[in-house]
Structure formats: C-alpha cells, structure tokens
C-alpha positions in Angstrom: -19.6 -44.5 0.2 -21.7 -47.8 1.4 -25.1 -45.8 0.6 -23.8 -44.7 -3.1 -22.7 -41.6 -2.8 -19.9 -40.0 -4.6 -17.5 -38.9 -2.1 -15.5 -35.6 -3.1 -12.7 -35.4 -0.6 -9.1 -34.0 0.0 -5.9 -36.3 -0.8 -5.0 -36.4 3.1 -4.4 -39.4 5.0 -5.2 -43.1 4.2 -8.0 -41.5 1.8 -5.7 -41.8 -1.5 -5.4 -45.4 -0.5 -8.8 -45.8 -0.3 -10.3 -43.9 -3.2 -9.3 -43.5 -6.8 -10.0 -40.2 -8.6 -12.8 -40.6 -11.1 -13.8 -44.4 -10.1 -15.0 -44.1 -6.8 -14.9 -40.4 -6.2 -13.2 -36.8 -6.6 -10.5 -35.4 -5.4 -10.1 -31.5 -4.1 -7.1 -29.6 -2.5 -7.7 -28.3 1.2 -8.6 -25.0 1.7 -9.8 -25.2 -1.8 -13.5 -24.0 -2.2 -13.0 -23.0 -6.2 -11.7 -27.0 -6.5 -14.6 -27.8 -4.6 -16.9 -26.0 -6.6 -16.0 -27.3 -9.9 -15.8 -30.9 -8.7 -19.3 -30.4 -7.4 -20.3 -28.6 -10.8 -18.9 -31.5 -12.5 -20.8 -33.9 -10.6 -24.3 -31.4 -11.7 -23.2 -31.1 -15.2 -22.5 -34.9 -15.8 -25.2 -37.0 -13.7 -24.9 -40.0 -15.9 -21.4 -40.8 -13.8 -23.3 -40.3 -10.2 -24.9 -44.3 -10.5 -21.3 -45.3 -11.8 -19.3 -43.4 -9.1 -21.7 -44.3 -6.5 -21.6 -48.3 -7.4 -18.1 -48.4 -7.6 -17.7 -46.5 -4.2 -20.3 -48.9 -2.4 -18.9 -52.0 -4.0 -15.4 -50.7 -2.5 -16.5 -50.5 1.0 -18.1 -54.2 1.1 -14.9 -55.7 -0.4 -12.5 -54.3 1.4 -14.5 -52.2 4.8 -16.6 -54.9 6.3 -16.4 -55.7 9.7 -15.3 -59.3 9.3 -12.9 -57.9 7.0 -11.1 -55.5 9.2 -11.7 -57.4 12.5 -9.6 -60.1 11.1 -7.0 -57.4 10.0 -7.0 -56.0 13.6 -6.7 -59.8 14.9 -3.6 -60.9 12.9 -1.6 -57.1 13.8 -2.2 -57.8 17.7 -0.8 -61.6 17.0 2.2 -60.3 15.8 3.0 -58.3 18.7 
C-alpha cells in the first residue's frame, strides 16, 4: 500500500479495519481464485482507478501506519498496564 499499489486481499483479520472496498483496495473470499480473478480482471479492464486506488491506499498508511504513529500507540497500551 505505501508504494501505490492496489491491494486485493481477503476480509480476515484487522484488514477490514484497515481497508475499504473500492477506496483503497478489493476485497476477495479465501479459497476464492474465480473472486480473485475477476477482482484482478477488474483492476485490467478499468486502469483509470489504479492511480486513484493506489493514492488513497498510500495516503492511508502515512496517516494512520507511520512509525511515530504506532510507536506512540504501543507506548500509551504498555502505560496502562
């Protein structure tokens, strides 16, 4: 995501939190290689969204995934133990 690419993933884990379909990426089932295909078609057939999708996924990850950011996260869960 930080070097503008459009990240085609599974709704598993903290990724839902992190992504949101069709702004910063797609979404495919596990275990799902048609899904996967046709979210990868899609990407092919409509290129003028990869600089969109891209930006928005990048733009994501420095506002909310920086180091500082997430270092400071880390240090106010451990002072609340």
């Amino acid at each position: 995501m930080a070097a503008c690419t459009v990240p085609v993933t599974c709704r598993v884990g903290a990724i839902p939190d992190v992504l949101e379909e069709q702004k910063h990426g797609l979404f495919v089932q596990p275990k799902d290689p048609d899904g996967l295909a046709s979210a990868l078609r899609w990407l092919h057939e409509n290129r003028e969204a990869l600089p969109r999708l891209g930006t928005a996924a990048r733009e994501r990850v420095l506002a909310e995934y920086t180091l500082t950011r997430l270092s400071d996260h880390f240090i106010k869960i451990y002072e609340q133990l």
